[in-house]
PyMOL Python script that loads the backbone (N, CA, C, O; Angstrom):
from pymol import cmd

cmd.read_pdbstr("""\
ATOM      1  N   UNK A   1     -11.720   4.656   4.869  1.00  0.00           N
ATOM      2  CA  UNK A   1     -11.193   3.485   5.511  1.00  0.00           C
ATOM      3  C   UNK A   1      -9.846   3.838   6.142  1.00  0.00           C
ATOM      4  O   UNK A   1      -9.082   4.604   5.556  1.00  0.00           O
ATOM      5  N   UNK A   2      -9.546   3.311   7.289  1.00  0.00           N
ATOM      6  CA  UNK A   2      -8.463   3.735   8.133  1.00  0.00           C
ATOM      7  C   UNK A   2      -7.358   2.222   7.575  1.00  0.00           C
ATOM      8  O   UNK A   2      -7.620   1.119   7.097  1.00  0.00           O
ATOM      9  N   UNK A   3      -6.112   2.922   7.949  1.00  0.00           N
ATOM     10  CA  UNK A   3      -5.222   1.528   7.822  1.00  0.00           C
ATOM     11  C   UNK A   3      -4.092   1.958   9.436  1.00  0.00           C
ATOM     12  O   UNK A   3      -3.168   2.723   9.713  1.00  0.00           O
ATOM     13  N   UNK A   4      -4.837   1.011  10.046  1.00  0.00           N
ATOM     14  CA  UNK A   4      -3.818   1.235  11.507  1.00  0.00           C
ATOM     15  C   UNK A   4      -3.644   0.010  12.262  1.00  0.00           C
ATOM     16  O   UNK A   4      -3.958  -1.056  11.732  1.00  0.00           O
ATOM     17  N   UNK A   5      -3.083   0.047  13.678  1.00  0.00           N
ATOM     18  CA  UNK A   5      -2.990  -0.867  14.326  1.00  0.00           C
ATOM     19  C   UNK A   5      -4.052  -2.169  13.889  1.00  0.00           C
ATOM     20  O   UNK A   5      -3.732  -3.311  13.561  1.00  0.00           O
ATOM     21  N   UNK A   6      -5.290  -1.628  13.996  1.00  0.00           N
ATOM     22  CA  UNK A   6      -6.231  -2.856  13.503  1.00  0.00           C
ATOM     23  C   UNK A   6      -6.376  -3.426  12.518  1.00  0.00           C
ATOM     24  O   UNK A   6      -6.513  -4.637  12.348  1.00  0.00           O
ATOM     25  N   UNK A   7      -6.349  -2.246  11.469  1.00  0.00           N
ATOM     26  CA  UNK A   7      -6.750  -3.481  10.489  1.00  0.00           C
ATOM     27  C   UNK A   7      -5.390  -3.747   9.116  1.00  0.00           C
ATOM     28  O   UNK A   7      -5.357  -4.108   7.939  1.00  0.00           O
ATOM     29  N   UNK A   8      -4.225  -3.210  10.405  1.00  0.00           N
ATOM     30  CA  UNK A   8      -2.836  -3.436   9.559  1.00  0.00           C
ATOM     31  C   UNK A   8      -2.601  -5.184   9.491  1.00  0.00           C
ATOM     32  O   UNK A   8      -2.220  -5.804   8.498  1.00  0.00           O
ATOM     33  N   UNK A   9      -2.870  -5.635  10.547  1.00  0.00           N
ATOM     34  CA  UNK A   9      -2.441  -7.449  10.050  1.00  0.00           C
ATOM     35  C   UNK A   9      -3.224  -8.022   8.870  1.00  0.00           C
ATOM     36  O   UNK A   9      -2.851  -8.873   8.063  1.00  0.00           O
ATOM     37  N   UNK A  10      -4.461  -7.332   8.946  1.00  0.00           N
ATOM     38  CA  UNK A  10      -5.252  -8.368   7.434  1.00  0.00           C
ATOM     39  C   UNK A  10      -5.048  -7.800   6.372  1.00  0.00           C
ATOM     40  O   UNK A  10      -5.241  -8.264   5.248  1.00  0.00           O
ATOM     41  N   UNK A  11      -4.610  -6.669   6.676  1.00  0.00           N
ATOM     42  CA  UNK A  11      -4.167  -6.061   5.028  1.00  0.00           C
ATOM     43  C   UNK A  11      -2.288  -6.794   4.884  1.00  0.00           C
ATOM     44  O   UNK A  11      -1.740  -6.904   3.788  1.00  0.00           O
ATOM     45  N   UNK A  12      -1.895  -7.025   5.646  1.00  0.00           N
ATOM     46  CA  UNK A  12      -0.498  -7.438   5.349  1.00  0.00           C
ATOM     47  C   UNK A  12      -1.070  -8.317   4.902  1.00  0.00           C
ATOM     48  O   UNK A  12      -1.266  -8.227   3.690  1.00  0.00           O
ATOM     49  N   UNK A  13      -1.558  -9.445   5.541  1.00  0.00           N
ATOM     50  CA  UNK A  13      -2.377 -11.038   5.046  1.00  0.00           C
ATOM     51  C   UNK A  13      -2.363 -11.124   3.525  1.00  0.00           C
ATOM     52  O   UNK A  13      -1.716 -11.769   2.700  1.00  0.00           O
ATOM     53  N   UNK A  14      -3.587  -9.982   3.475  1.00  0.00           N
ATOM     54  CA  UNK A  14      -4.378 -10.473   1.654  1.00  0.00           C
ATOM     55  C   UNK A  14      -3.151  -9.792   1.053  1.00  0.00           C
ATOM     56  O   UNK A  14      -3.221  -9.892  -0.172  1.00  0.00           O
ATOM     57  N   UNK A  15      -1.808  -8.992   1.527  1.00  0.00           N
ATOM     58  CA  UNK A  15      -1.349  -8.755   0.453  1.00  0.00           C
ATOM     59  C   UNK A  15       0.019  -9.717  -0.031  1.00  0.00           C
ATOM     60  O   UNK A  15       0.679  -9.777  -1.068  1.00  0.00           O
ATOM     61  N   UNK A  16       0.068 -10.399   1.242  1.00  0.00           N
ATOM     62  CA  UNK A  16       0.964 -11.300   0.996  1.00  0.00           C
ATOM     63  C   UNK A  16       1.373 -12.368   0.221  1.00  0.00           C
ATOM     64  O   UNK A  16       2.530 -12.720  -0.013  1.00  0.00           O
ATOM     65  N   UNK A  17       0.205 -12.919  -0.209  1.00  0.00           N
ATOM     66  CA  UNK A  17       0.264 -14.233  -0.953  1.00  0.00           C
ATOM     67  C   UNK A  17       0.069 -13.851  -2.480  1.00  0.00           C
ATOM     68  O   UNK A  17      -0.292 -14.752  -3.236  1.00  0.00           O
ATOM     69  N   UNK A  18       0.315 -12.391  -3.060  1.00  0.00           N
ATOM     70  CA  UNK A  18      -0.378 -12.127  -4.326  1.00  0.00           C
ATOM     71  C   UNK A  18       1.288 -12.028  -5.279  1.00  0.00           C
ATOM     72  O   UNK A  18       2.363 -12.123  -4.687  1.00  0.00           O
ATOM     73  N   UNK A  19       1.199 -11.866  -6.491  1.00  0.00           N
ATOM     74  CA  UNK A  19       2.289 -11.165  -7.462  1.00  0.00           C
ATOM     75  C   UNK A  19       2.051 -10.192  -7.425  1.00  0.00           C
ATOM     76  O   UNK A  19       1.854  -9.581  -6.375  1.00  0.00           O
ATOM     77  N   UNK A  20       1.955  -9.484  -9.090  1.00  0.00           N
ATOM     78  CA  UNK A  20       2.094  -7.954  -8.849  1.00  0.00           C
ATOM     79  C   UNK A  20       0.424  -7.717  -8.298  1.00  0.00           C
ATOM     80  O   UNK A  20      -0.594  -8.347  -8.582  1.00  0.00           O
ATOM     81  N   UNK A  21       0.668  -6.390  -7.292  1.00  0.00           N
ATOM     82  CA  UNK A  21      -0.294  -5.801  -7.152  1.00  0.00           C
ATOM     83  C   UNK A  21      -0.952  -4.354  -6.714  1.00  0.00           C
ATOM     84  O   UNK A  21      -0.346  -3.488  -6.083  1.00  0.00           O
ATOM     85  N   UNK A  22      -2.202  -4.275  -7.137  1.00  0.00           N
ATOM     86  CA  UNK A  22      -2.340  -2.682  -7.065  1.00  0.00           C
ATOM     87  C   UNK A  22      -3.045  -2.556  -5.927  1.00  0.00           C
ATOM     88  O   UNK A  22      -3.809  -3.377  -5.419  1.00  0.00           O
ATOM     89  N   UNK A  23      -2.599  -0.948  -5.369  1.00  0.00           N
ATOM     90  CA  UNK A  23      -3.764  -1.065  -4.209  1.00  0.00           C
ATOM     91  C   UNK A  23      -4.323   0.648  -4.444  1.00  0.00           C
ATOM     92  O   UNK A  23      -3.946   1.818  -4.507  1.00  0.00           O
ATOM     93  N   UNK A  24      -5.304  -0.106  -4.499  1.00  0.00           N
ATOM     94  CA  UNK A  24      -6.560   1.415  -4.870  1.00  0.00           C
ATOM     95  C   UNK A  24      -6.558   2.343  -3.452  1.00  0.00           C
ATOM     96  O   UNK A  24      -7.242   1.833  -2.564  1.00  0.00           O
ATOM     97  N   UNK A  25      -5.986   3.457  -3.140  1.00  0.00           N
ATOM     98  CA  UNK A  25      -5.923   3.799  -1.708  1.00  0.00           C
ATOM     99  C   UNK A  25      -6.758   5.299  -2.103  1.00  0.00           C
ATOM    100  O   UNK A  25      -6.491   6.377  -1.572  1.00  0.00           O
ATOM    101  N   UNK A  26      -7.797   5.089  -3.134  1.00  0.00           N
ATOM    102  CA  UNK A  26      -8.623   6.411  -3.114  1.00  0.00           C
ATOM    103  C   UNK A  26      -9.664   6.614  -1.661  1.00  0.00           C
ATOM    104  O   UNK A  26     -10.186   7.649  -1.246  1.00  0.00           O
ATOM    105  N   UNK A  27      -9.721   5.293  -1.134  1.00  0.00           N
ATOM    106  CA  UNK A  27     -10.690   5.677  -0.110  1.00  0.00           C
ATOM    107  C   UNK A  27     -10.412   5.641   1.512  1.00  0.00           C
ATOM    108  O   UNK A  27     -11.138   5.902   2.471  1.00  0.00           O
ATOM    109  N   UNK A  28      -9.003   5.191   1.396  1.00  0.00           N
ATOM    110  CA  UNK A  28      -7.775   5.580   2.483  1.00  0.00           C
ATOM    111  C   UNK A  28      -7.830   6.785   3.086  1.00  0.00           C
ATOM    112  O   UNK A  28      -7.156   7.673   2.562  1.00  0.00           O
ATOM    113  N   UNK A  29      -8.639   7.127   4.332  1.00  0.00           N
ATOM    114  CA  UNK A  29      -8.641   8.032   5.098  1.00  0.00           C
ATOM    115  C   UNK A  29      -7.666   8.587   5.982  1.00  0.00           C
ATOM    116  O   UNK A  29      -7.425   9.791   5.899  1.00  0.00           O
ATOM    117  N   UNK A  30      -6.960   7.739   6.975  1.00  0.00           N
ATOM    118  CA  UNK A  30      -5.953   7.398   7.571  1.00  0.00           C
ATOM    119  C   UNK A  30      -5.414   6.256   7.419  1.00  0.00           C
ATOM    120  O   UNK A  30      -6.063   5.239   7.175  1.00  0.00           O
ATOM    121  N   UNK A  31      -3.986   6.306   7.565  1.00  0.00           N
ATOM    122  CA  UNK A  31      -3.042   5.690   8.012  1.00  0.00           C
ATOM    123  C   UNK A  31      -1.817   5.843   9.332  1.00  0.00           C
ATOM    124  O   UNK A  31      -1.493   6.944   9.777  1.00  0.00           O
ATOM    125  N   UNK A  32      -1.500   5.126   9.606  1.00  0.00           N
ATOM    126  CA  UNK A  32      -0.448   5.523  10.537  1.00  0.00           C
ATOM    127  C   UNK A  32       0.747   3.894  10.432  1.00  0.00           C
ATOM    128  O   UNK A  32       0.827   2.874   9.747  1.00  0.00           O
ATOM    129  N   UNK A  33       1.300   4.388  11.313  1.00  0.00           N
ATOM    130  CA  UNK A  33       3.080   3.880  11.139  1.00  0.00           C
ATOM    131  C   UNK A  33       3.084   2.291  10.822  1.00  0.00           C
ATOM    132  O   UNK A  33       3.935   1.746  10.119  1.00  0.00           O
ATOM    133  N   UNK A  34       2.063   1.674  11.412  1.00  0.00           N
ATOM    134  CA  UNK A  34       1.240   0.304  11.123  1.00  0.00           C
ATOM    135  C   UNK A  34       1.072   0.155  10.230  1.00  0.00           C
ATOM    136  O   UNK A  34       1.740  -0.714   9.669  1.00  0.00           O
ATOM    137  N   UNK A  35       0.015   0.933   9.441  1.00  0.00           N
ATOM    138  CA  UNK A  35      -0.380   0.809   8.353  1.00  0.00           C
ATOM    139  C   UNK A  35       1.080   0.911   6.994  1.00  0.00           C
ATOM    140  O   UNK A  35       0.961   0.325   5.919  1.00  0.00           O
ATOM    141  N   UNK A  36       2.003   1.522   7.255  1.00  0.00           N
ATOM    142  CA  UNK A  36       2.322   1.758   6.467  1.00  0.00           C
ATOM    143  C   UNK A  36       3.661   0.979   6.655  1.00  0.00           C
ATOM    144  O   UNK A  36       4.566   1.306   5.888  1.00  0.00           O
ATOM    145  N   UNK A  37       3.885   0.115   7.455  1.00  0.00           N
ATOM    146  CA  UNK A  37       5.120  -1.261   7.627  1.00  0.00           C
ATOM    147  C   UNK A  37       4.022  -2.230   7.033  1.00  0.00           C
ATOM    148  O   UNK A  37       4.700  -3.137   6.552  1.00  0.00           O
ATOM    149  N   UNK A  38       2.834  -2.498   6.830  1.00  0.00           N
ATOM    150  CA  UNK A  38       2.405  -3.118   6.062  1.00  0.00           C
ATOM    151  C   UNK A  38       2.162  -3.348   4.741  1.00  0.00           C
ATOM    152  O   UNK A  38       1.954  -4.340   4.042  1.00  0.00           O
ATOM    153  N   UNK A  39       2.267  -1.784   4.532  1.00  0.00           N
ATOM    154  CA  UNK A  39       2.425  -1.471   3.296  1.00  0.00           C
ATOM    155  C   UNK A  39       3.643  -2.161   2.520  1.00  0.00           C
ATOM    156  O   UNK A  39       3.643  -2.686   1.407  1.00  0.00           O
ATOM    157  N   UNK A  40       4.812  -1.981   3.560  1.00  0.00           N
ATOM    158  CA  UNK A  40       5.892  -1.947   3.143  1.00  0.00           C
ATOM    159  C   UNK A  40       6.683  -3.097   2.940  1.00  0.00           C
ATOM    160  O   UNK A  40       7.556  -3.161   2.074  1.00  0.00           O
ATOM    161  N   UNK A  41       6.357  -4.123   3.820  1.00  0.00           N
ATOM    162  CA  UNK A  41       6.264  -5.234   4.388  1.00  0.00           C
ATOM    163  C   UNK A  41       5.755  -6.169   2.788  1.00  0.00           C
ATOM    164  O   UNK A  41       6.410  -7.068   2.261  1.00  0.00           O
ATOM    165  N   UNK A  42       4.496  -5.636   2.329  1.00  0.00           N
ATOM    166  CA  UNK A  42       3.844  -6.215   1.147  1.00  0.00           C
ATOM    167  C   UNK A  42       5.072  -6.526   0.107  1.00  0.00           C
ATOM    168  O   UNK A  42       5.493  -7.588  -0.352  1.00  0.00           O
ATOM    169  N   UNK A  43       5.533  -4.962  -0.104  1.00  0.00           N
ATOM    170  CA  UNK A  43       6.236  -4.606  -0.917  1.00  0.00           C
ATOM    171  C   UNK A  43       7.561  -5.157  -1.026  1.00  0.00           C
ATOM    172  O   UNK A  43       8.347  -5.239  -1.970  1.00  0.00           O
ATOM    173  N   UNK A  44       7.620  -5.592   0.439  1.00  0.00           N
ATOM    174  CA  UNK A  44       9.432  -6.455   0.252  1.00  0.00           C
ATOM    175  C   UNK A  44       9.003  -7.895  -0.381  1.00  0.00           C
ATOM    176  O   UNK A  44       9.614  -8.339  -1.353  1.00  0.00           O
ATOM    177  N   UNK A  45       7.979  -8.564   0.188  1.00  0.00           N
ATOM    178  CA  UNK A  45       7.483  -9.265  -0.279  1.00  0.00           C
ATOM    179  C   UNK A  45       7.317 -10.065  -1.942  1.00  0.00           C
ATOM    180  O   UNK A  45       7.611 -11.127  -2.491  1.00  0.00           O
ATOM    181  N   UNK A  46       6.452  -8.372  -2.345  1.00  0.00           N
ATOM    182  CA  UNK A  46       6.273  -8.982  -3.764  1.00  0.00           C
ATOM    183  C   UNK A  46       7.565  -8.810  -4.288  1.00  0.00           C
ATOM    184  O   UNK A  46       7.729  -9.557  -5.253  1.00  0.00           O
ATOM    185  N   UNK A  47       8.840  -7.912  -3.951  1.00  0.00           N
ATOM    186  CA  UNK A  47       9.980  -7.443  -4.417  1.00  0.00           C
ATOM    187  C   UNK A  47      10.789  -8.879  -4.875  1.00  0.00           C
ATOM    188  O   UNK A  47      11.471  -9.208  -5.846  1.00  0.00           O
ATOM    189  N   UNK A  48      10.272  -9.616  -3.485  1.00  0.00           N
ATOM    190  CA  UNK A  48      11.589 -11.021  -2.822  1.00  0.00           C
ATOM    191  C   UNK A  48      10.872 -11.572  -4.497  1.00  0.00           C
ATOM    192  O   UNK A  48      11.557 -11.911  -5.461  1.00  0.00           O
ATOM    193  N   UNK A  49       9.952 -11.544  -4.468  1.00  0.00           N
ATOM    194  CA  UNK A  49       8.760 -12.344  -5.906  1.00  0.00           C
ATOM    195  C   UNK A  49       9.474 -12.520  -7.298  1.00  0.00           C
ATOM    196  O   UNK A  49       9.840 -13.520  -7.915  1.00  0.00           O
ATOM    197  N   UNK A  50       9.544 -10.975  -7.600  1.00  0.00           N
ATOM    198  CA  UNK A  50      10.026 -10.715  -8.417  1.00  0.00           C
ATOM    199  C   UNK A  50       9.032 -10.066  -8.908  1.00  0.00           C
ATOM    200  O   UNK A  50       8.827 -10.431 -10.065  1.00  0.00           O
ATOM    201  N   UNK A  51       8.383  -9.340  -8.589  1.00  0.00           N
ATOM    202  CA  UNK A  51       6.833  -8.767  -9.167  1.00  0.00           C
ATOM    203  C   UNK A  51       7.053  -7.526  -8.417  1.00  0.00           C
ATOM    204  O   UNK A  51       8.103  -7.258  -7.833  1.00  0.00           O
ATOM    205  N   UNK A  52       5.842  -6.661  -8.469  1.00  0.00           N
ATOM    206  CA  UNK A  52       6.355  -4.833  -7.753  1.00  0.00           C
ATOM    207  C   UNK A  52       4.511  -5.135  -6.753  1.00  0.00           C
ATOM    208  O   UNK A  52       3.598  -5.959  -6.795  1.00  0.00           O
ATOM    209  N   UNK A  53       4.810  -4.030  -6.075  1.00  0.00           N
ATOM    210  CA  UNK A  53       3.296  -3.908  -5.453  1.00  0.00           C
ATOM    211  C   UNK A  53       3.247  -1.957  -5.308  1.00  0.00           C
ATOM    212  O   UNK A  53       3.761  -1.070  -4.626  1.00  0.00           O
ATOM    213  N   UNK A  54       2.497  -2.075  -6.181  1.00  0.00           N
ATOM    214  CA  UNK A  54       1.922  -0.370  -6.690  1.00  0.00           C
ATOM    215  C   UNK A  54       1.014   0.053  -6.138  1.00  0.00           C
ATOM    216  O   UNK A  54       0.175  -0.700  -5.644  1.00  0.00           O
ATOM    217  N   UNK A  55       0.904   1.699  -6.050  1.00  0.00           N
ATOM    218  CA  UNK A  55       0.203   1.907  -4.950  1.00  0.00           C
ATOM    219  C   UNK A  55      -0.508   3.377  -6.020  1.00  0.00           C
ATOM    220  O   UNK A  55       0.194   4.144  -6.679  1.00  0.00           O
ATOM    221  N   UNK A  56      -2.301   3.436  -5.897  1.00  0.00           N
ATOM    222  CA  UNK A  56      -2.723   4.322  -6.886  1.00  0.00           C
ATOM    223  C   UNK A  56      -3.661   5.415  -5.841  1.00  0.00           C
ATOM    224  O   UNK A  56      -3.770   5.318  -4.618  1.00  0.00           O
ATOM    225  N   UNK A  57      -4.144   6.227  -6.540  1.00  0.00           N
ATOM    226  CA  UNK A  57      -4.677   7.284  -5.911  1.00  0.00           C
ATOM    227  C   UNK A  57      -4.351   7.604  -4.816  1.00  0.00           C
ATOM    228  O   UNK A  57      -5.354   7.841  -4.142  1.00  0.00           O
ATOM    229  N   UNK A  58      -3.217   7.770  -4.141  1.00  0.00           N
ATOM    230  CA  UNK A  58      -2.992   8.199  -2.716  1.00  0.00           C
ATOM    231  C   UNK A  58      -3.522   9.411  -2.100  1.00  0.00           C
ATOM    232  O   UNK A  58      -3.738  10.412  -2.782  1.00  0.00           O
ATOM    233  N   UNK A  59      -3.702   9.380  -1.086  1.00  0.00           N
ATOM    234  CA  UNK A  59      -4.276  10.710  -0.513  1.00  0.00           C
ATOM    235  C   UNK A  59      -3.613  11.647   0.024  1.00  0.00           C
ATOM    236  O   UNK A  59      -2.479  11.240   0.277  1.00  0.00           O
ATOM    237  N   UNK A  60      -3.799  12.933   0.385  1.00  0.00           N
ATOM    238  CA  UNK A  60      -2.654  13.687   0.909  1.00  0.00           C
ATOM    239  C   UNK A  60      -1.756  13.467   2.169  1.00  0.00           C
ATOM    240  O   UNK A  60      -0.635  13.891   2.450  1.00  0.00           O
ATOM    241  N   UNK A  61      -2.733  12.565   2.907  1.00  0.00           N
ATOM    242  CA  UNK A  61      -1.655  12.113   4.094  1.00  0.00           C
ATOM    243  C   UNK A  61      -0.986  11.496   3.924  1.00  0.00           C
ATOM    244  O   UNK A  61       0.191  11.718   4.210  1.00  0.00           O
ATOM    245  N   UNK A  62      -1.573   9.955   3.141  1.00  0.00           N
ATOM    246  CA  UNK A  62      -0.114   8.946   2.487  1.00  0.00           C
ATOM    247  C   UNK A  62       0.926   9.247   1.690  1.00  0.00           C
ATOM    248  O   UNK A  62       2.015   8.699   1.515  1.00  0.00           O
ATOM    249  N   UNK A  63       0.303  10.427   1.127  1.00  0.00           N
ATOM    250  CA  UNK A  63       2.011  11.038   0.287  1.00  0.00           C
ATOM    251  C   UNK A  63       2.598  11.646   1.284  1.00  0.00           C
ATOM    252  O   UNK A  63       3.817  11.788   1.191  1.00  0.00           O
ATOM    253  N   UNK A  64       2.004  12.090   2.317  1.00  0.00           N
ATOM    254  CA  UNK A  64       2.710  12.754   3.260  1.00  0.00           C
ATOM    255  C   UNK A  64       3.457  12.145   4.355  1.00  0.00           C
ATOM    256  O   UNK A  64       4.274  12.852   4.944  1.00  0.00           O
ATOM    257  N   UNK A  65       3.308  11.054   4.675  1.00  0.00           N
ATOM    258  CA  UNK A  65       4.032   9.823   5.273  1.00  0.00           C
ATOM    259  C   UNK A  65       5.038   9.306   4.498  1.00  0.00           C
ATOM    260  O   UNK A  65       6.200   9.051   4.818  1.00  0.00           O
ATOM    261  N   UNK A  66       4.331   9.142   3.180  1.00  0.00           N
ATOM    262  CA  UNK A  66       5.970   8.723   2.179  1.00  0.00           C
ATOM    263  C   UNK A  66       6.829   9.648   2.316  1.00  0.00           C
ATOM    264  O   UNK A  66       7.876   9.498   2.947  1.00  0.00           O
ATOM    265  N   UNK A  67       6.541  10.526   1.838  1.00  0.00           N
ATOM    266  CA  UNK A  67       7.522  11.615   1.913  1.00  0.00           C
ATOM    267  C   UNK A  67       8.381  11.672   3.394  1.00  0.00           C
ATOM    268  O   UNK A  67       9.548  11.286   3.456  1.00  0.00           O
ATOM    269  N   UNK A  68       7.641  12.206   4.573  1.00  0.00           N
ATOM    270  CA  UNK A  68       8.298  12.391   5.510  1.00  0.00           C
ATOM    271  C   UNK A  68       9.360  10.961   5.646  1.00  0.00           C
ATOM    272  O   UNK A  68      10.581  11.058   5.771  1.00  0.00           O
ATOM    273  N   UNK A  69       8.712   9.836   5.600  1.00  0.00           N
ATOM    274  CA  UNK A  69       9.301   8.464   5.965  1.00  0.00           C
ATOM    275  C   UNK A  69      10.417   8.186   5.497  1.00  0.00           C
ATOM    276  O   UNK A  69      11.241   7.610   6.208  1.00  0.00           O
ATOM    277  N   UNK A  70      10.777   8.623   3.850  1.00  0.00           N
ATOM    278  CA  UNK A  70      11.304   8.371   2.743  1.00  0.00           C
ATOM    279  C   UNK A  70      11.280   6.836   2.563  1.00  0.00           C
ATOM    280  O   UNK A  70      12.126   5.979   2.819  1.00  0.00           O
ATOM    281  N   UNK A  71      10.049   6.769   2.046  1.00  0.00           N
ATOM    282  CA  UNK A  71       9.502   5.201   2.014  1.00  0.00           C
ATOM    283  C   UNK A  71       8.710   5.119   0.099  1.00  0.00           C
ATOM    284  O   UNK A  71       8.532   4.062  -0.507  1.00  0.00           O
ATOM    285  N   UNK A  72       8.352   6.647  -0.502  1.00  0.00           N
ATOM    286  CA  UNK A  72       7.727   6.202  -1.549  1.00  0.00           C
ATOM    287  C   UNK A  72       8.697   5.536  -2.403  1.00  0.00           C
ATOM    288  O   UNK A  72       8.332   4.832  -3.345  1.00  0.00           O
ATOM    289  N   UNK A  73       9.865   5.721  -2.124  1.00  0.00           N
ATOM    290  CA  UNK A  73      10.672   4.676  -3.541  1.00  0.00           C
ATOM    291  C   UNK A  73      10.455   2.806  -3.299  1.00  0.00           C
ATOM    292  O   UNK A  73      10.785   1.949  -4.119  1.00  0.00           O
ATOM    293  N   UNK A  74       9.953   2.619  -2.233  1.00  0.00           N
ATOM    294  CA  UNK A  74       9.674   1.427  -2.377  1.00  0.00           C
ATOM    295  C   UNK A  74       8.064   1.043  -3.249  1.00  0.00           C
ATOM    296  O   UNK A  74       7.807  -0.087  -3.664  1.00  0.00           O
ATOM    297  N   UNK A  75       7.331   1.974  -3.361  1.00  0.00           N
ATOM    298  CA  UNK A  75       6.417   1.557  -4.672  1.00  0.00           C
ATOM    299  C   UNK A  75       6.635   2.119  -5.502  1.00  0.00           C
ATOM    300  O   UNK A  75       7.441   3.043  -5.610  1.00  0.00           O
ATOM    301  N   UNK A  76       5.881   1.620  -6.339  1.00  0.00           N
ATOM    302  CA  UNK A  76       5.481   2.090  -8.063  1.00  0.00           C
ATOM    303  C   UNK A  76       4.130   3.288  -7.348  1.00  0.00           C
ATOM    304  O   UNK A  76       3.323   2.966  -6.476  1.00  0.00           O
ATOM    305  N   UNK A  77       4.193   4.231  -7.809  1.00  0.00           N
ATOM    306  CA  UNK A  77       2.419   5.221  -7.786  1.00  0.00           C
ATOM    307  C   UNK A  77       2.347   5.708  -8.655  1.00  0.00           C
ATOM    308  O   UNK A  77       3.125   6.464  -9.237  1.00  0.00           O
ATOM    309  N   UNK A  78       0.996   5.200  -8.977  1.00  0.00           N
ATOM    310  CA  UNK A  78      -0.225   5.676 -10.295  1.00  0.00           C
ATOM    311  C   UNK A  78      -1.117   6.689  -9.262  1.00  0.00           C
ATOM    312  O   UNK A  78      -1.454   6.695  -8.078  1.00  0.00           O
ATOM    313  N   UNK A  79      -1.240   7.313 -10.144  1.00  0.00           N
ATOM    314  CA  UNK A  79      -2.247   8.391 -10.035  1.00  0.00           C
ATOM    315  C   UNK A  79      -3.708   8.007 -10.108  1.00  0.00           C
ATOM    316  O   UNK A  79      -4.237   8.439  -9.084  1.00  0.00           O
ATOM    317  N   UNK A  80      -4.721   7.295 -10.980  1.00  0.00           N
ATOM    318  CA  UNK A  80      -5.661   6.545 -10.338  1.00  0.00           C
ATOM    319  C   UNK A  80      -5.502   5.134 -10.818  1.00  0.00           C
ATOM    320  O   UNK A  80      -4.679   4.459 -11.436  1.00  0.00           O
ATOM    321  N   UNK A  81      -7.057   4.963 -10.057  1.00  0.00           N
ATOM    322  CA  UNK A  81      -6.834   3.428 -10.133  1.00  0.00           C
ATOM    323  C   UNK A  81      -7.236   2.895 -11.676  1.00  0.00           C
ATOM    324  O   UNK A  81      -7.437   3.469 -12.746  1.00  0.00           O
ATOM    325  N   UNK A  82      -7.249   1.574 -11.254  1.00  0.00           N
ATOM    326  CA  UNK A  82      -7.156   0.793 -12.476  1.00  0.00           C
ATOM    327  C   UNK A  82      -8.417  -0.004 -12.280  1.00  0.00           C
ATOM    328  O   UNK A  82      -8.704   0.013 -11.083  1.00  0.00           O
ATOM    329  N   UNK A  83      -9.517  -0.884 -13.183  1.00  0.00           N
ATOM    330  CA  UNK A  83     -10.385  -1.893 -13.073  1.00  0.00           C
ATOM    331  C   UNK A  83      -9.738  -3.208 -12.667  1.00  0.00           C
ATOM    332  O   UNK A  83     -10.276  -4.237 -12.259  1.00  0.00           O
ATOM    333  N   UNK A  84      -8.114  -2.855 -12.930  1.00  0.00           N
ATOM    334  CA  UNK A  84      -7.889  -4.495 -12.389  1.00  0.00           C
ATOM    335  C   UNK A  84      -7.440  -4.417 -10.772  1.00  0.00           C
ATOM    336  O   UNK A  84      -6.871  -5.370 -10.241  1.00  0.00           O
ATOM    337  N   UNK A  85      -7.671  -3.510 -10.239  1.00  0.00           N
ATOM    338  CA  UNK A  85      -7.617  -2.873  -8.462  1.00  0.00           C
ATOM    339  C   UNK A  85      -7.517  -4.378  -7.993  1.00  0.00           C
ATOM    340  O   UNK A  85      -8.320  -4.966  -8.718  1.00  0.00           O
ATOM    341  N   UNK A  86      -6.978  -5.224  -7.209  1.00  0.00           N
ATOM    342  CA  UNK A  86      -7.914  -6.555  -6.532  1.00  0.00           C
ATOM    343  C   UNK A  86      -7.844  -6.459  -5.021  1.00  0.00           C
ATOM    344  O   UNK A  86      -8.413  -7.317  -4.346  1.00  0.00           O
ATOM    345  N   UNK A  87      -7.069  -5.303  -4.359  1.00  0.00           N
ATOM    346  CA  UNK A  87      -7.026  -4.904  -3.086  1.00  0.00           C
ATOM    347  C   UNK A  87      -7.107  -3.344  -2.765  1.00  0.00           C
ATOM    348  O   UNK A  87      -6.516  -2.496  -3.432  1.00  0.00           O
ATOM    349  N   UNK A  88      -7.912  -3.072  -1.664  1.00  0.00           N
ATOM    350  CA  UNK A  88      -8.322  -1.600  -1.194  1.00  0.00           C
ATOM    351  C   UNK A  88      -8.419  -2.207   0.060  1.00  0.00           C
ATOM    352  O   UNK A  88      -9.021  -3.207   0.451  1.00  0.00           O
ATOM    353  N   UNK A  89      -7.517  -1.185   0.742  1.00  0.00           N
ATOM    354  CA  UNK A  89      -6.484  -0.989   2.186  1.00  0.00           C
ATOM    355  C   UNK A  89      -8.055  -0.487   2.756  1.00  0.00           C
ATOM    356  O   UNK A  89      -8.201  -0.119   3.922  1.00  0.00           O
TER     357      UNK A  89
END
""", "prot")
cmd.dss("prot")
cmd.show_as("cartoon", "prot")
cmd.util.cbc("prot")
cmd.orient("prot")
């Protein structure tokens, strides 16, 4: 699954209205700069909340965007996912 220009607004959407939350990104193929102000965007979000928005199984490109971006300190990352997953980017 890609997270980009397209299908960056509905993933901001469903992640907006939640508390804490996880996002299962094992099947996260791409991303790009979209995708990942949405990401981020979530994250100020649940922050303003008072809740975190965590981010699990990442793939080598999304660590590689965090990294370059210096954006991973704005999540929590688990290594895999969890059964209580309730969003996948």
């Amino acid at each position: 699954m890609d997270l980009d220009l397209y299908s960056a607004p509905t993933v901001r959407e469903a992640l907006s209205d939640h508390g804490r939350v996880v996002v299962d990104c094992s099947r996260l193929s791409f991303i790009d700069c979209t995708g990942l102000s949405a990401l981020l965007a979530a994250a100020r979000t649940a922050k303003a909340k008072g809740t975190e928005l965590r981010l699990c199984a990442i793939s080598r490109a999304l660590a590689r965007l965090l990294r370059l971006s210096h954006t991973a300190g704005a999540f929590t990352i688990e290594p895999e996912p969890t059964s209580r997953t309730p969003h996948r980017p």
